[in-house]
MIDRENTOR-836260 format. One record per residue: x, y, z of N, C-alpha, C in turn; residue in one letter. Coordinates in pm, 1 decimal. Atoms other than C-alpha are relative to their C-alpha. Last residue first. Example, Ala and Ser with C-alpha at 12.3 -4.5 7.8 and 13.67 -1.06 7.14 Angstrom:
# MIDRENTOR-836260
      n_u      n_v      n_w     ca_u     ca_v     ca_w      c_u      c_v      c_w aa
    -82.0   -119.0     -6.0   1367.0   -106.0    714.0    -77.0    109.0     73.0  s
     89.0   -119.0      0.0   1230.0   -450.0    780.0     90.0    120.0      0.0  a
# end
This chain:
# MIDRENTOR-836260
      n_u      n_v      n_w     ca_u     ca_v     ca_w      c_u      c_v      c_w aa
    -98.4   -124.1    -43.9     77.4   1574.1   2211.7    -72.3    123.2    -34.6  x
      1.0    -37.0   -137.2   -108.6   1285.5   2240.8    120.9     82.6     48.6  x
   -183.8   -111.3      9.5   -278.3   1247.5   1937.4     37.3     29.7    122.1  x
     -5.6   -101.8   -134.3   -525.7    955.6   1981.4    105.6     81.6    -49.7  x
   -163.7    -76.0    -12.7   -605.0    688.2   1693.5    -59.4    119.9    118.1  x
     26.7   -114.6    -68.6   -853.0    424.6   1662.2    138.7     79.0     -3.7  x
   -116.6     10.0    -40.7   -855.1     94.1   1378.3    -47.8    209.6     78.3  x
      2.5   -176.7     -9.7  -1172.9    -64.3   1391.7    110.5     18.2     31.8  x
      5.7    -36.5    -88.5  -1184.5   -478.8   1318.3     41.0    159.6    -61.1  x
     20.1     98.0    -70.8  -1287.6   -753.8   1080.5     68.1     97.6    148.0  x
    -56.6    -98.9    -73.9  -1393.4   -585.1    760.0    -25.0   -126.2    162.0  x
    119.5    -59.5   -114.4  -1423.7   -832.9    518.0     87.6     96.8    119.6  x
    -13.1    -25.8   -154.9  -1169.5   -883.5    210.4   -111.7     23.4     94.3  x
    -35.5    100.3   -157.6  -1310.2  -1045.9    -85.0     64.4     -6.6    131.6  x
   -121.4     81.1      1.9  -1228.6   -846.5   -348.9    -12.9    -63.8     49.5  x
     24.1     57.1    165.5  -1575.3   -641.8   -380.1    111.7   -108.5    -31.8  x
    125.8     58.7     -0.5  -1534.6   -559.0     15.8     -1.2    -76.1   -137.3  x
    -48.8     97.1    -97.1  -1186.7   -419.2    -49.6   -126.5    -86.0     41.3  x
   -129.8     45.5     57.5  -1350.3   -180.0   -294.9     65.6   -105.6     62.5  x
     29.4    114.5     95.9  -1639.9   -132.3    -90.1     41.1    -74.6   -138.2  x
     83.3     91.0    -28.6  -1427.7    -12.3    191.9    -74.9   -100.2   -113.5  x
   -111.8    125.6    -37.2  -1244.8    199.8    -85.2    -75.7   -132.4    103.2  x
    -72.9    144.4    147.6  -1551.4    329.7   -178.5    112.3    -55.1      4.4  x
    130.1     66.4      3.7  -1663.1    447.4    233.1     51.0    -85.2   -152.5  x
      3.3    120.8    -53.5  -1323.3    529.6    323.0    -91.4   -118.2    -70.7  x
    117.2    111.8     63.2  -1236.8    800.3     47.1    -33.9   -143.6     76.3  x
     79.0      3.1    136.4   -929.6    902.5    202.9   -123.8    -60.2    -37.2  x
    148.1    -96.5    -12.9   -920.1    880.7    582.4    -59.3     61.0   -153.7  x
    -19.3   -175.5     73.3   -547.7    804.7    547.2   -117.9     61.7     17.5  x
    -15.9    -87.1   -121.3   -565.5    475.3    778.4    -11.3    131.8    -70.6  x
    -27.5   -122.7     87.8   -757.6    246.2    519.0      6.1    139.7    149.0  x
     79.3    -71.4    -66.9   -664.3    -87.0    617.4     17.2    125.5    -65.5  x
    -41.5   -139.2     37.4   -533.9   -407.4    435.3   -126.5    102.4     84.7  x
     67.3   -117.6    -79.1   -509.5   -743.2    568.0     60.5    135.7    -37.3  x
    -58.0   -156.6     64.9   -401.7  -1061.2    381.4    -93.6     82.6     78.8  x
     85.2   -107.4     30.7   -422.9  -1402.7    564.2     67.4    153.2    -59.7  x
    138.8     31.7    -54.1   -247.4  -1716.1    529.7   -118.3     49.0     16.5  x
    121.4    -25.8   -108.8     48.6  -1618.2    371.4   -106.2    -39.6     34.8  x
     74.3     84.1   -134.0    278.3  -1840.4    233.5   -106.7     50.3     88.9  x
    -94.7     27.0    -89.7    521.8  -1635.4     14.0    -93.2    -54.0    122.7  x
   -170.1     65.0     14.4    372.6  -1708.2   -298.7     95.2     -5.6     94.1  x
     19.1    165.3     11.5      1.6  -1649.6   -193.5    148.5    -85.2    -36.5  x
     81.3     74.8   -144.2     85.3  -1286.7    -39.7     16.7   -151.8      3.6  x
   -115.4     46.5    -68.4    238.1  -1241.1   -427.7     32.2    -46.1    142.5  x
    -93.9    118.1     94.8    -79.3  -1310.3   -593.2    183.5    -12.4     74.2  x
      9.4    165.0    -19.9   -228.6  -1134.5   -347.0     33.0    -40.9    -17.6  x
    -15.3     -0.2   -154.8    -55.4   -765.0   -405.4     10.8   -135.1     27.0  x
   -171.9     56.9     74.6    -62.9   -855.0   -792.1     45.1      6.9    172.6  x
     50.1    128.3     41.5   -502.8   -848.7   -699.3    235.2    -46.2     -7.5  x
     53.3     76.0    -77.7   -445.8   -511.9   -515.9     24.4   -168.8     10.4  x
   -124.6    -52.1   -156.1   -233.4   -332.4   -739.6    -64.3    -96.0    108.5  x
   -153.2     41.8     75.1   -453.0   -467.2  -1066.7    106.6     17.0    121.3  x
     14.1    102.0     17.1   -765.9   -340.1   -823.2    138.3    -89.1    -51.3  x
    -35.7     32.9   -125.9   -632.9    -20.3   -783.7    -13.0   -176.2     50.6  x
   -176.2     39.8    -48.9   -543.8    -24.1  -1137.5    -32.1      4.8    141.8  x
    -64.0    206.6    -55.0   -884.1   -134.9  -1248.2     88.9     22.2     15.6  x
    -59.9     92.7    128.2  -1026.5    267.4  -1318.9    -17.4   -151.0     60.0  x
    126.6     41.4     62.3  -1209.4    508.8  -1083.9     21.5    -79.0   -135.5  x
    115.8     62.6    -78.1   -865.5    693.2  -1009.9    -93.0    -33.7    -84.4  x
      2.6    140.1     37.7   -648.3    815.3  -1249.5    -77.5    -85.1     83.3  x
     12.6     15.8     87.7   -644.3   1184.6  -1180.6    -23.3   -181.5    -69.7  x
    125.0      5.8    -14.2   -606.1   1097.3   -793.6    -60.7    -27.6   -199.4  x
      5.6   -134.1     55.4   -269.4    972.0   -886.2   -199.4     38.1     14.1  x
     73.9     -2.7    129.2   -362.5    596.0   -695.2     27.6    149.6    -49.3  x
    -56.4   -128.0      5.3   -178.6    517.9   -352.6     -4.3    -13.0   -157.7  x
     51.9     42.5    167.4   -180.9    178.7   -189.8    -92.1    155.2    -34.5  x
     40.8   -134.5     67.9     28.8    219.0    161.3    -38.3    -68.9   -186.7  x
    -59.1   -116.9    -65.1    200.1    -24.8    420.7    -88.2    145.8    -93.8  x
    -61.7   -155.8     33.9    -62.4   -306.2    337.0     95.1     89.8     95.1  x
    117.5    -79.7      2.7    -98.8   -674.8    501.1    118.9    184.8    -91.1  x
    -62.7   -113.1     98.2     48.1   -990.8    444.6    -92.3     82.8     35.0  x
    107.0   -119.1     27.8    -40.9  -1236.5    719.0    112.7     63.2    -84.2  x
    -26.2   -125.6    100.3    217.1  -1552.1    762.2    -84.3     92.4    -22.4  x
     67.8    -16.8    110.7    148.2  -1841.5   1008.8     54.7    170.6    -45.9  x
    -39.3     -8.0    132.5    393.0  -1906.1   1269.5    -81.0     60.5   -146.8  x
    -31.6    143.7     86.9    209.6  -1863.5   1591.3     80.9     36.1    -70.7  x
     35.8    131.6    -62.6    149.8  -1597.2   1839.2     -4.3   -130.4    -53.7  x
    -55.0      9.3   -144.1    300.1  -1300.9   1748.9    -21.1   -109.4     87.8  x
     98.6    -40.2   -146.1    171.0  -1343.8   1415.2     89.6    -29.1     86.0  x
     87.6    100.4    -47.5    455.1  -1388.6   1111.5    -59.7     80.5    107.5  x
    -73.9    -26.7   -106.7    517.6  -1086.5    867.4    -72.5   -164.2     87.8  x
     48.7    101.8    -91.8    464.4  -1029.1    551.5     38.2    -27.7     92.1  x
    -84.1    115.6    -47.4    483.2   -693.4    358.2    -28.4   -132.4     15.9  x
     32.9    101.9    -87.9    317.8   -419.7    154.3    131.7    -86.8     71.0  x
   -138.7     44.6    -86.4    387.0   -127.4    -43.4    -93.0    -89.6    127.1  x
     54.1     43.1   -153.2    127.9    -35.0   -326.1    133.1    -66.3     95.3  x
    -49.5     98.6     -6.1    153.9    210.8   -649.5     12.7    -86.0    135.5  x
     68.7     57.5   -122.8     21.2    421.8   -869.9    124.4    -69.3     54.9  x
    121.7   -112.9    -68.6     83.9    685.7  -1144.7    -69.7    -79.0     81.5  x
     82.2     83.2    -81.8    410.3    554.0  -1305.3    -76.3     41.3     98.0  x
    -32.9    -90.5   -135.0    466.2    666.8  -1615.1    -53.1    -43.9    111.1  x
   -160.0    -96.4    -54.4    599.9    506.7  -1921.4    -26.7     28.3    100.8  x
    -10.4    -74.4    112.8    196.7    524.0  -2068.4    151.2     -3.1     25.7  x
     84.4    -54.6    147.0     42.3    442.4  -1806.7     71.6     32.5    -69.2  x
     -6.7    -97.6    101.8    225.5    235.8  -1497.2   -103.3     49.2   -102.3  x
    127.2      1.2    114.8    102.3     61.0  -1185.0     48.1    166.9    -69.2  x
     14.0   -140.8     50.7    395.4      9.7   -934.2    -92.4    -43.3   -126.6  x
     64.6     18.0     89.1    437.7   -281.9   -674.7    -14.2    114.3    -81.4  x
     86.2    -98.2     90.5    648.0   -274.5   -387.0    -47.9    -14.7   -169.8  x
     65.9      1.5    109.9    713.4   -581.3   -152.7    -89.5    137.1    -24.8  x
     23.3   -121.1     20.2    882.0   -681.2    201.1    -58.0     27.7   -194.6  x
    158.1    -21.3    -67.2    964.1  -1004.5    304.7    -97.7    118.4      8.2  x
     86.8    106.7     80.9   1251.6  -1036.0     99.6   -144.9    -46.7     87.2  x
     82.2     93.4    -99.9   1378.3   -732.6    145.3    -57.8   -143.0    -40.6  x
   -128.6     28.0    -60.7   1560.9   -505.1   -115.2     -5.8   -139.3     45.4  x
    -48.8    117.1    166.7   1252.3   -409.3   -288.6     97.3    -50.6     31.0  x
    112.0     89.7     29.0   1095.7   -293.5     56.7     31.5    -67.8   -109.3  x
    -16.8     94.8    -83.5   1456.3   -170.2    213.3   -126.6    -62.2    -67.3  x
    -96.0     97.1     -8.9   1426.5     69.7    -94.5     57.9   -145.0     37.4  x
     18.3    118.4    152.9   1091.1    176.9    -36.7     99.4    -89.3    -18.2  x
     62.6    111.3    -44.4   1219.9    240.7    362.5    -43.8    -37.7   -138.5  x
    -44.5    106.6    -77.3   1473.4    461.6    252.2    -82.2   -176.8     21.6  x
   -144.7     34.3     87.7   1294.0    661.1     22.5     67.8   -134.0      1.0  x
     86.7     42.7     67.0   1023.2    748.3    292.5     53.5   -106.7   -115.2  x
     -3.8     95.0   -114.1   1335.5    821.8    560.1    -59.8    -97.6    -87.7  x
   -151.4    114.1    -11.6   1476.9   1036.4    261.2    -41.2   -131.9     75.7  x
    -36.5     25.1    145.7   1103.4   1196.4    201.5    125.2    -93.2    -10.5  x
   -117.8    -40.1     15.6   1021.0   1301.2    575.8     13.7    -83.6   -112.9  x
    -32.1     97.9     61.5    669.8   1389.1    635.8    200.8     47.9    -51.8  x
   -105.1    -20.2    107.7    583.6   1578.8    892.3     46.2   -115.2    -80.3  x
   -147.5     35.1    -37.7    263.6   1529.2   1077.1     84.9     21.6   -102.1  x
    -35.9    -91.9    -61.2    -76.5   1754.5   1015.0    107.1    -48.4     57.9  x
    -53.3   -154.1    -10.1   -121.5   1597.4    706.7     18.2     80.7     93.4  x
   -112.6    -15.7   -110.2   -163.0   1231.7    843.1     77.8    123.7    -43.5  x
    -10.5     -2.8   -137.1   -529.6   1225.2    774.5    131.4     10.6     55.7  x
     23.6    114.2    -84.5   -447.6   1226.9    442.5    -78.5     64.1    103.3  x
    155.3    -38.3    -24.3   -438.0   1519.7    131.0    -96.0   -132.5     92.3  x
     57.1   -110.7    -54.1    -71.0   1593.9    230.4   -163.4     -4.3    -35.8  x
     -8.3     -5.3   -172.6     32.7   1221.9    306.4    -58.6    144.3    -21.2  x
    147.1     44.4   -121.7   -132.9   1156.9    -17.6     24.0     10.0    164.8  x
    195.7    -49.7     22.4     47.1   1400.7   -263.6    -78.1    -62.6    139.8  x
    -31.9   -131.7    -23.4    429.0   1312.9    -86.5   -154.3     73.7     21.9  x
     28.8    -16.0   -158.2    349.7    967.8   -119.3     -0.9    141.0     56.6  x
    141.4     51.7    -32.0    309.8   1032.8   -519.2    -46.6      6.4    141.9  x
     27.5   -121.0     55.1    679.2   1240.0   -531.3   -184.5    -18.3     31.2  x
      0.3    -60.5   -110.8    788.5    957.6   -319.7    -51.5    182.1    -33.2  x
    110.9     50.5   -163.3    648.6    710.7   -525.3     48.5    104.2     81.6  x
    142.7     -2.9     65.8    842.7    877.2   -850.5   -112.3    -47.4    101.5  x
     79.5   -153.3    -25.2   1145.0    914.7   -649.0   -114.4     47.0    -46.8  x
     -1.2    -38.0    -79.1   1154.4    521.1   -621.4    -58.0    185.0     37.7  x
    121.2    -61.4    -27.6   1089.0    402.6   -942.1    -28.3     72.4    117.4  x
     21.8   -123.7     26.8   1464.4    353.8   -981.3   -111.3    111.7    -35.5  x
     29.9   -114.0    -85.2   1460.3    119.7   -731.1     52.9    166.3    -63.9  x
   -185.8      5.2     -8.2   1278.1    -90.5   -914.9     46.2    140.1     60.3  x
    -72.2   -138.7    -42.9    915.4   -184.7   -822.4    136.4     -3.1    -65.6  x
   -119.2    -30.2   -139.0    765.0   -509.4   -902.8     45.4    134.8    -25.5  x
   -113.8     76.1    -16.6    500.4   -457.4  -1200.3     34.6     14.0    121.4  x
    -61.7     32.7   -155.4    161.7   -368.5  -1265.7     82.3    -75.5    -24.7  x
    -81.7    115.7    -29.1     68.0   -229.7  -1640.7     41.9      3.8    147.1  x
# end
């Protein structure tokens, strides 16, 4: 089942974010759990802001944090991902999809125009890519990083 978040799903995503920041690309930065917390919060709080949770059984073993925001150069609305985040164990199902698709559906309620999701973790690019491919997203630019410390 995919629902809105509450925020007493909270330590349960941060127990999940916890897993994928350490098997990311952004395991060699610190993760801070209160800040993490914090900001779910402000996302169910928000009204331009939006978490989603994919339960089994009572438990909740996914779940996606997005927003909307206008372009810097017009009005129009983009929604794009902060993080979509599957118990590996549960993978290779329809809940990323179900997280995805309840993503849109709410994108389309607050006006967006375009949705944009990226895969910064370095997880599984290639089937996620054709996961987001199979939905109808296209890939429409490269995202680079530098460490510069």
């Amino acid at each position: 089942m995919i629902r809105p978040a509450k925020h007493s799903d909270v330590p349960r995503l941060i127990e999940l974010g916890t897993l994928l920041h350490a098997t990311s690309s952004y395991s060699a930065m610190a993760f801070n759990a209160v800040k993490s917390g914090n900001f779910l919060h402000e996302l169910i709080n928000g009204p331009n802001g939006v978490v989603f949770v994919a339960e089994v059984e009572g438990v909740v073993v996914g779940g996606m944090a997005g927003a909307v925001v206008d372009q810097w150069f017009n009005d129009d609305l983009v929604a794009y991902d902060y993080s979509l985040f599957i118990e590996p164990t549960k993978r290779h199902g329809v809940t990323a999809i179900r997280l995805i698709r309840a993503f849109e559906a709410w994108a389309r309620i607050k006006g967006a125009k375009h949705m944009q999701m990226g895969i910064g973790t370095g997880v599984n690019v290639e089937g996620t890519s054709r996961l987001y491919q199979s939905l109808g997203l296209e890939l429409f630019a490269p995202l680079f990083q530098k460490e510069l410390i």
